[in-house]
C-alpha positions in Angstrom: -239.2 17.2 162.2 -238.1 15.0 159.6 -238.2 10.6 160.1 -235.4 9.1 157.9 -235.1 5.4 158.0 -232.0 4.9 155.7 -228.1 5.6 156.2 -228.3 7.4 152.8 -231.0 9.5 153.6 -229.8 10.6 157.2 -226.5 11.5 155.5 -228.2 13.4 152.7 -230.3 15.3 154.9 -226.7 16.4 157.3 -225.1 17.0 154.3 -227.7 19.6 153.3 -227.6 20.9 157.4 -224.1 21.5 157.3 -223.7 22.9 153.9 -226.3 25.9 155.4 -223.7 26.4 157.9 -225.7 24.7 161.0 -224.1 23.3 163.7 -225.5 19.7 164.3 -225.6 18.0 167.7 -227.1 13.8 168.1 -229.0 12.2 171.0 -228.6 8.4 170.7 -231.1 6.5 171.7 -232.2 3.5 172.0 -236.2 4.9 172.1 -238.6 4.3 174.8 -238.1 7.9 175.4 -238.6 9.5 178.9 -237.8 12.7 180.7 -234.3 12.1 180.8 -234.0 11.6 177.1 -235.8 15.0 176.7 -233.4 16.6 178.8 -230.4 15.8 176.7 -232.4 17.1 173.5 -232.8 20.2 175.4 -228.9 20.3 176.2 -228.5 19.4 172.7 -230.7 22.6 171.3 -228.7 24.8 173.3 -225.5 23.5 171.6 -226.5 23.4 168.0 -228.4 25.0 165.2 -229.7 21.5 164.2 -230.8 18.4 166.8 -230.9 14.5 165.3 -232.4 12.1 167.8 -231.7 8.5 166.2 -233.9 5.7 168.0 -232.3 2.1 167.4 -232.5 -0.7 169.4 -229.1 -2.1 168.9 -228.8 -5.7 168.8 -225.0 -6.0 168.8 -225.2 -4.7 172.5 -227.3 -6.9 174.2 -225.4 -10.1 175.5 -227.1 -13.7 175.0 -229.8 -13.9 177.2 -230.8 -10.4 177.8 -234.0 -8.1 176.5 -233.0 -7.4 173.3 -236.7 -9.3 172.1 -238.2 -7.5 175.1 -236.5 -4.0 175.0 -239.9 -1.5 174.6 -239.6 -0.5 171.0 -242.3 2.7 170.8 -241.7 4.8 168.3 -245.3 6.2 167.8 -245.1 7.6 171.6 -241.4 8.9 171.1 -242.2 11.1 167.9 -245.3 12.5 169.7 -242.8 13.1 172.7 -240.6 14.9 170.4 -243.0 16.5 168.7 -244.2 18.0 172.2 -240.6 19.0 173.0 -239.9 21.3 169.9 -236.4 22.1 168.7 -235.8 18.4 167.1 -234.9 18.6 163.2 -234.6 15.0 162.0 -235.4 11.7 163.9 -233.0 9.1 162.5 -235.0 5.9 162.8 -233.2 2.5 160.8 -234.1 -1.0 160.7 -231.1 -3.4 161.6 -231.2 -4.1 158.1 -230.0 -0.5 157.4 -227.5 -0.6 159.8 -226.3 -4.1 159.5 -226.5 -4.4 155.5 -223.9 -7.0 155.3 -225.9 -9.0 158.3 -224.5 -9.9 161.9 -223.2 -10.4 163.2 -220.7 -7.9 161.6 -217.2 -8.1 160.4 -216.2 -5.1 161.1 -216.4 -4.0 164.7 -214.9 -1.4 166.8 -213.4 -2.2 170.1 -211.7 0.0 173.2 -209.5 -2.2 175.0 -209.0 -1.8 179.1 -211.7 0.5 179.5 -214.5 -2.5 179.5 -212.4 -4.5 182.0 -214.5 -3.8 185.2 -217.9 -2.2 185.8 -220.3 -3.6 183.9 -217.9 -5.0 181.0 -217.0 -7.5 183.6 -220.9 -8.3 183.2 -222.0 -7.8 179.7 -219.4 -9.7 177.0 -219.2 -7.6 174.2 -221.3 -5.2 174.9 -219.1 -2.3 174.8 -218.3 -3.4 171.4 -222.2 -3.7 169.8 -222.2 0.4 171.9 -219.1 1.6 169.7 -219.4 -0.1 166.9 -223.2 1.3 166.6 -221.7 5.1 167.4 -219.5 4.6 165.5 -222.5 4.1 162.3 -224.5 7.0 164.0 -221.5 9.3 163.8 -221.2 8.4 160.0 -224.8 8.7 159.0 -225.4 12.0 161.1 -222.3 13.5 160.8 -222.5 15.8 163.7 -220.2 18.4 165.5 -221.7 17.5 169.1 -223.3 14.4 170.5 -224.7 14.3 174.3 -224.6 11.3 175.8 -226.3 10.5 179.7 -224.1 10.2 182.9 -225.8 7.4 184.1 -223.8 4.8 181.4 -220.9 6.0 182.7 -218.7 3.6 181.6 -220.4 3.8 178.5 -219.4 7.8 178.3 -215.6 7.3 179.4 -215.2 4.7 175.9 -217.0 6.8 174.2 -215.1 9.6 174.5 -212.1 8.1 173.9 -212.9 6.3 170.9 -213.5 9.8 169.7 -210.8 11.2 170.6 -208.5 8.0 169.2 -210.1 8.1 166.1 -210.1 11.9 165.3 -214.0 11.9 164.5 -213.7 15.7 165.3 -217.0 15.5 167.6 -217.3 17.0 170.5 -218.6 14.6 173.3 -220.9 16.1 175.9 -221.9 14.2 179.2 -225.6 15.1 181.1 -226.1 15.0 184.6 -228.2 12.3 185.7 -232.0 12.6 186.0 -233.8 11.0 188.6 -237.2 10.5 190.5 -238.4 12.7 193.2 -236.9 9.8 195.2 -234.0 9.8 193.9 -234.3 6.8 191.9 -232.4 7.5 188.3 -234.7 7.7 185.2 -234.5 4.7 182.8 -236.2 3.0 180.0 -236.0 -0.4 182.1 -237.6 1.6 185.1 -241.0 0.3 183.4 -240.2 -3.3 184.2 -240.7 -2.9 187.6 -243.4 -4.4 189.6 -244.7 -1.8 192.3 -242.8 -3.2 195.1 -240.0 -3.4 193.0 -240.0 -0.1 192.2 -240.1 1.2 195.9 -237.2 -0.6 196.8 -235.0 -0.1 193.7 -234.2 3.3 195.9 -231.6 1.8 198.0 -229.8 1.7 194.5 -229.5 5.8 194.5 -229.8 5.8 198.4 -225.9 3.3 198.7 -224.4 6.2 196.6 -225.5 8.7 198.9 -223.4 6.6 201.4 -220.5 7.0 199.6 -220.9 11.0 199.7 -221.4 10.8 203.0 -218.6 8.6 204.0 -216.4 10.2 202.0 -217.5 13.8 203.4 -217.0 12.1 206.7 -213.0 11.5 205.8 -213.2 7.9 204.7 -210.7 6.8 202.0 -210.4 3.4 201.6 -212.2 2.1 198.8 -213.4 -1.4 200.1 -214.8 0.4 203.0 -216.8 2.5 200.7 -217.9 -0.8 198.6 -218.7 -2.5 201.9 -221.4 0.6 202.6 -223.2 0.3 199.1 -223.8 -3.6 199.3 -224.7 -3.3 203.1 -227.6 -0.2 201.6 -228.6 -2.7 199.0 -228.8 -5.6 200.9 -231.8 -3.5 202.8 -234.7 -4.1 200.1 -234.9 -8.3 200.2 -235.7 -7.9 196.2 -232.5 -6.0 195.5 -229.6 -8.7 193.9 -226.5 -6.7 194.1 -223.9 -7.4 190.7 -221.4 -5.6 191.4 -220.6 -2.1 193.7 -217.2 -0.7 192.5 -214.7 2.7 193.1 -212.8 3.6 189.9 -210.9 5.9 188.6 -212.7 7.9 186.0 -210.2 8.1 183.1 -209.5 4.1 183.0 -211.8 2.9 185.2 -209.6 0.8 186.8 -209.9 0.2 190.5 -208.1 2.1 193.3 -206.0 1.4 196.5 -207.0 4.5 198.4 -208.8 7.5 197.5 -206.0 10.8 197.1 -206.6 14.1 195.4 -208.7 13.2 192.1 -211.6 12.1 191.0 -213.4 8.7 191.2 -216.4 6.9 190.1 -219.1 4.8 192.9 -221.0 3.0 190.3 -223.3 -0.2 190.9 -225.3 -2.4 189.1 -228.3 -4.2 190.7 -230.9 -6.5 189.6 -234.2 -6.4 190.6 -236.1 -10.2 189.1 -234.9 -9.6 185.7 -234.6 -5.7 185.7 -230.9 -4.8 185.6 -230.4 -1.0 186.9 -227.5 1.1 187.2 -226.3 4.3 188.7 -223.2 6.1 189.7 -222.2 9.4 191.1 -218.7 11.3 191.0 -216.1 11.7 193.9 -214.5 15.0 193.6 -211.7 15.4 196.0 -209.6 17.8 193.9 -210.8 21.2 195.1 -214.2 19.5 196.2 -216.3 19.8 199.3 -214.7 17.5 200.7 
């Protein structure tokens, strides 16, 4: 496994991956590494001859006033975690210096109109930017064929994958289930913020989405209805602070009158003190169990 800290380097060492004839897949990450993670580097072996995982804490992402200072940065822990997993080639690991030569912040920045309108772009100004504008530089300086992104930034995925697509990068974009907590609770690197009480409660966040399936299975259709039975779940754990509980389509994630044939997005974001999570599940009603 091979640590490369420079744009130049991670393209040299691709370069030399691809002349062999290897197919090359990239995890993004932003480090703090947990089983989640490690599941898309396993999704990622089984795609390609070659794995990158890059570990940068982007600071064109986070908003003014969030944990960018805070954000765990523990690269020691995620190489051993690698190390343990097996199948990763190169870990692609800059400084913002490397990534931001010119300094930030940057002139040239890539933006997807529309799809950051709701969701958490209604939250987060310019964050959606700092996240293509940074995939954008991975895709350049590891020059893969695949890159798997997780589920659980949904929003995140749907740009993403149309950026790609827009700009003809030629990568194949791969979305991975969700992984969660015996309790249902979705994995994140912000899950460590919790206090203990706060961590037993954040399971109303998974638990209003299970709502949804169940309303939904039940025959309802009407999209405030189904927003009206996440924030009455999260208003059940007195820590929870609900930001926002939204339906969507899932191709511009724009709201919806009614729920027809198709499929939709539940997604919410809610804070816990200072700890901001998110989840989401898909409503399939095309062909679906329901």
């Amino acid at each position: 496994m091979e640590l490369l800290h420079t744009v130049e380097g991670m393209q040299a060492h691709a370069d030399a991956a691809r002349a062999a004839s290897q197919r090359l897949a990239l995890v993004p990450t932003m480090g703090a590494l947990h089983e989640g993670h490690l599941a898309l580097v396993e999704a990622a072996r089984q795609r390609a001859d070659h794995v990158t995982v890059s570990i940068f804490v982007n600071p064109t992402q986070f908003a003014p006033g969030e944990d960018y200072a805070q954000y765990p940065r523990t690269l020691d822990s995620d190489l051993a975690a690698l190390e343990s997993a097996g199948g990763v080639d190169a870990v692609f690991a800059p400084t913002p210096e490397a990534m931001y030569p010119f300094g930030l912040p940057p002139f040239t920045t890539v933006h997807v109109r529309d799809l950051n309108r709701y969701l958490c772009g209604a939250f987060r100004e310019g964050h959606f930017e700092g996240v293509t504008t940074v995939v954008t530089k991975l895709f350049l300086a590891c020059r893969p064929h695949v890159a798997i992104f997780g589920e659980k930034d949904a929003q995140q995925l749907a740009i993403l994958r149309r950026m790609t697509a827009e700009l003809g990068f030629g990568i194949e974009v791969i979305g991975h289930p969700i992984v969660r907590e015996a309790d249902g609770l979705a994995l994140s690197s912000r899950n460590r913020y919790l206090s203990a009480e706060e961590r037993q409660q954040a399971v109303v966040v998974s638990k209003a989405l299970a709502e949804v399936h169940e309303a939904v299975a039940g025959g309802e259709r009407d999209p405030r209805a189904l927003v009206d039975a996440m924030r009455h779940t999260v208003a059940t754990a007195p820590l929870a602070e609900l930001q926002y509980a939204e339906v969507v389509d899932t191709e511009l994630l724009q709201p919806v009158e009614t729920l027809t044939s198709g499929r939709y997005l539940a997604a919410l974001a809610v804070f816990f003190g200072a700890t901001r999570l998110i989840d989401n599940t898909t409503l399939d009603l095309e062909g679906s169990d329901y």
